[in-house]
N, C-alpha and C positions, 0 to 999 in steps of 0.2 A: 719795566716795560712801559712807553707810554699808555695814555689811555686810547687814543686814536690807535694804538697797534694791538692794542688788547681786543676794541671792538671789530675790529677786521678778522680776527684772530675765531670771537666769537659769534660772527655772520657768517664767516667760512664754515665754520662746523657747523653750524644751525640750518644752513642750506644744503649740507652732506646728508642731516640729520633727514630734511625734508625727503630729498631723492631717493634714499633707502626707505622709507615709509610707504614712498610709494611707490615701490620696487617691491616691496611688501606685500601689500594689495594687490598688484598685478599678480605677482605668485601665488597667492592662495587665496585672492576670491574668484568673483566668476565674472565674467564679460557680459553685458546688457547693452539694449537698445534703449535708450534715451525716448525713441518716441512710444513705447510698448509700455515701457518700466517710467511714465511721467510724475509716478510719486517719489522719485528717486533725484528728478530734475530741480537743479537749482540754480542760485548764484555760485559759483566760484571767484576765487581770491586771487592777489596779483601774486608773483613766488618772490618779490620785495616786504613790499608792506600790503596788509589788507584791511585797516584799519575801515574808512567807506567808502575807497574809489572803488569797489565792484556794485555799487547802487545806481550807478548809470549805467552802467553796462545791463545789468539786469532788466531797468526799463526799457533801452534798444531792445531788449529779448524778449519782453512781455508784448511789446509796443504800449507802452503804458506811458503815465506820466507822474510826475515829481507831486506832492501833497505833504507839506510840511504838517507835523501834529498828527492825532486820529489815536486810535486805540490796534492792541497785536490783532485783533480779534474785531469784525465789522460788528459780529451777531452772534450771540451764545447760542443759538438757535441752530446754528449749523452745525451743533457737536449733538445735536440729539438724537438719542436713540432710544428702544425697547427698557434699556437699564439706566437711561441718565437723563433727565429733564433739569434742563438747566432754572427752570423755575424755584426749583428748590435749593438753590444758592442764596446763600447774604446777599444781601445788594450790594455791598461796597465789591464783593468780587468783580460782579458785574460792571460795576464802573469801574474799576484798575484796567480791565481787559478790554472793555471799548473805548475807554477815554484815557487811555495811560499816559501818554503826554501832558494829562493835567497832573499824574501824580508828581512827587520827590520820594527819593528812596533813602535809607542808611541800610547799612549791611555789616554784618560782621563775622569772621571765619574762626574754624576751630580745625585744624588738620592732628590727624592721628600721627602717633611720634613716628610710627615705621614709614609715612608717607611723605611726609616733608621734605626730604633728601630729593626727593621724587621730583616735588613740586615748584622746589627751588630749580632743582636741573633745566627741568622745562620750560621756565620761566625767565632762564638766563638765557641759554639757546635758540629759544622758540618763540616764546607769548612777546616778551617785549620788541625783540628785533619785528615781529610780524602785525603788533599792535593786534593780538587776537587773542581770547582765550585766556588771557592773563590773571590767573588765579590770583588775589589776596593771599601771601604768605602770615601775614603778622596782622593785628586788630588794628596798629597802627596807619598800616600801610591807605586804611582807607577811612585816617581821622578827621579828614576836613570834609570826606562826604564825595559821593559819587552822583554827578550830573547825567542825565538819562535824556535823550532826545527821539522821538522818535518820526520818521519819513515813512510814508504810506505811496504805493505805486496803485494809481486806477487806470481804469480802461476810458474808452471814449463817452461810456457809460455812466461814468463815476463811479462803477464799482470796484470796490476795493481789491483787487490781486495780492495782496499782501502788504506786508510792514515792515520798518528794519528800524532795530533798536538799537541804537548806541548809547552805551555806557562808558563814561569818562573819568578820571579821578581829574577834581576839583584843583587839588593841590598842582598837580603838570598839564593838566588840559591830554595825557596819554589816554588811548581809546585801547579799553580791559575788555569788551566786547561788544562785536557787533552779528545779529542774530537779522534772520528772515525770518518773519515767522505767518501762519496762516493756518489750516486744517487741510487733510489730507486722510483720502480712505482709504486702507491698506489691501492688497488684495485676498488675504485672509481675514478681514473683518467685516464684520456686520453695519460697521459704523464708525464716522470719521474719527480722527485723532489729529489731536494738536500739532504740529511738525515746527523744528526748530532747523534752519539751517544755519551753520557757521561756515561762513567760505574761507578756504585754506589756501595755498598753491596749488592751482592746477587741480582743483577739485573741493572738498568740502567734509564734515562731518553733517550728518542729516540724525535728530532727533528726533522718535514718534514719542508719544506721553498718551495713554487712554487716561481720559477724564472719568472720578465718579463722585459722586458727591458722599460724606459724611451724614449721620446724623444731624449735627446742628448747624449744616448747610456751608461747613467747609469743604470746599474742591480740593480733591487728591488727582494729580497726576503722575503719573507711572512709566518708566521708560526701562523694563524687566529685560533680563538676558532672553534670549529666546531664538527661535529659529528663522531664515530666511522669509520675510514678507511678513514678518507678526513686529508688534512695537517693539522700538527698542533702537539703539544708535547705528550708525552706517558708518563707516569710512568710505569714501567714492574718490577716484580718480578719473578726469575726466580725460577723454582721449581728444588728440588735434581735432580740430571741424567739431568737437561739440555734437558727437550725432551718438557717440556710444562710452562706455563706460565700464573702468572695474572697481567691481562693491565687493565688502566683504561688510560681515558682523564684526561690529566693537565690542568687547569685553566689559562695558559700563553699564551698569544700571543704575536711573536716577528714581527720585522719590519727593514730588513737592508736596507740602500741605499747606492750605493759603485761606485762612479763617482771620476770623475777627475775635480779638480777646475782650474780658471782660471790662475793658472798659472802653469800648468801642473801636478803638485801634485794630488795624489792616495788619495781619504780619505773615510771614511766610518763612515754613522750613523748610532744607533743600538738603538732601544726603545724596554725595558720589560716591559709588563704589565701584572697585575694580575686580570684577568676576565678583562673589560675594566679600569682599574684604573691605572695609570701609576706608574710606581713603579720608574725604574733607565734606566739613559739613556748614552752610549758611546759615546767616537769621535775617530777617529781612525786615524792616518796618518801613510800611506805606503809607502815606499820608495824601492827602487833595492838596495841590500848590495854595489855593485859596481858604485854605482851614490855618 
């Protein structure tokens, strides 16, 4: 079979693949108001590719505007609460997360045997045709090194509404993910959390992560199974007009830790798991562009 009739072959399925997912979520989550439920509002993705054409679209929706560079995160300060002062962080956190666009990244994966199957599948039907989400199968896969850009949306104010991070592989210029990200407080907490959004077709995955700090001033972030309105991943399907929505609970729980090693070096571990089974796990080393 040609290869042009292979990849029709595998865009046709990967967009079945989409419709039933969220034919999913209609059937077994719950219907929400967009303006009620605004921790649940985000970007969504084109049902083509969603690599960063939903970052304009997003600014029309904010009324925001374009700001090339900035950091995920304006101010550590707005994650504080009663159990987490972010004063007790390394410093270099602190500057990865408001100045990320100065860093550079390397990464590299380790996927458990029974998961792999999994991760390829998704990755042939899904991550690559959609430029989203595109897990690292192989150590190789990300030997030349992953490009990281990041666009900040402000108000008329200059205040920061959020950020969106693209991540690249070096070697094709293909975009492995693009995230919204900002803080957001759930309506079952006492205090903000981190929120990651990934826009999909016609809707999105939304990430909460509670921040806490370690002992020796490494940040743990946290995205536990758990119930409606507490941290933890979203599936959302956004309905036409944009005005309501069907969410349900993801089955994922993540786990970063992002400390500095003995020898001064930035690095961060990242474990996915599916309901508690481990699936695939990161290592991350961060550096200053100017170091």
């Amino acid at each position: 079979m040609p290869q042009t009739a292979i990849l029709v072959v595998v865009n046709d399925r990967g967009a079945l693949i989409d419709r039933a997912t969220q034919t999913w979520v209609q059937a077994t989550g719950q219907e929400v108001d967009l303006h009620e439920h605004r921790w649940l509002a985000g970007p969504t993705g084109d049902v083509t590719v969603v690599a960063d054409d939903w970052l304009g679209r997003e600014a029309h929706r904010l009324n925001g505007s374009l700001v090339e560079g900035g950091g995920l995160l304006p101010d550590f300060s707005a994650l504080s609460g009663d159990d987490f002062n972010p004063s007790g962080l390394a410093q270099p956190i602190i500057d990865f997360y408001e100045r990320t666009a100065e860093w550079r990244l390397e990464v590299w994966s380790q996927w458990c045997g029974f998961a792999w199957p999994f991760g390829w599948l998704i990755s042939a039907l899904f991550a690559r045709r959609l430029q989203q989400l595109s897990l690292p199968l192989r150590p190789l896969d990300v030997a030349r090194g992953i490009d990281s850009r990041v666009v900040t949306i402000v108000d008329g104010q200059a205040r920061q509404l959020g950020a969106a991070w693209f991540r690249t592989l070096r070697s094709t210029g293909q975009t492995v993910y693009s995230g919204w990200y900002g803080t957001e407080q759930l309506p079952s907490s006492d205090r903000p959390s981190v929120r990651v959004v990934f826009p999909l077709p016609n809707g999105s995955i939304a990430v909460f992560l509670r921040p806490s700090i370690e002992s020796d001033g490494s940040l743990v972030l946290t995205s536990p199974l758990g119930a409606f309105g507490q941290d933890g991943a979203y599936l959302i399907v956004v309905q036409p007009g944009g005005q309501r929505a069907w969410v349900r609970r993801a089955p994922l729980a993540e786990r970063f830790v992002v400390g500095v090693d003995e020898e001064g070096i930035l690095r961060t571990d990242h474990s996915l798991n599916l309901w508690r089974m481990p699936v695939v796990r990161f290592h991350y080393r961060l550096e200053p562009r100017h170091g």
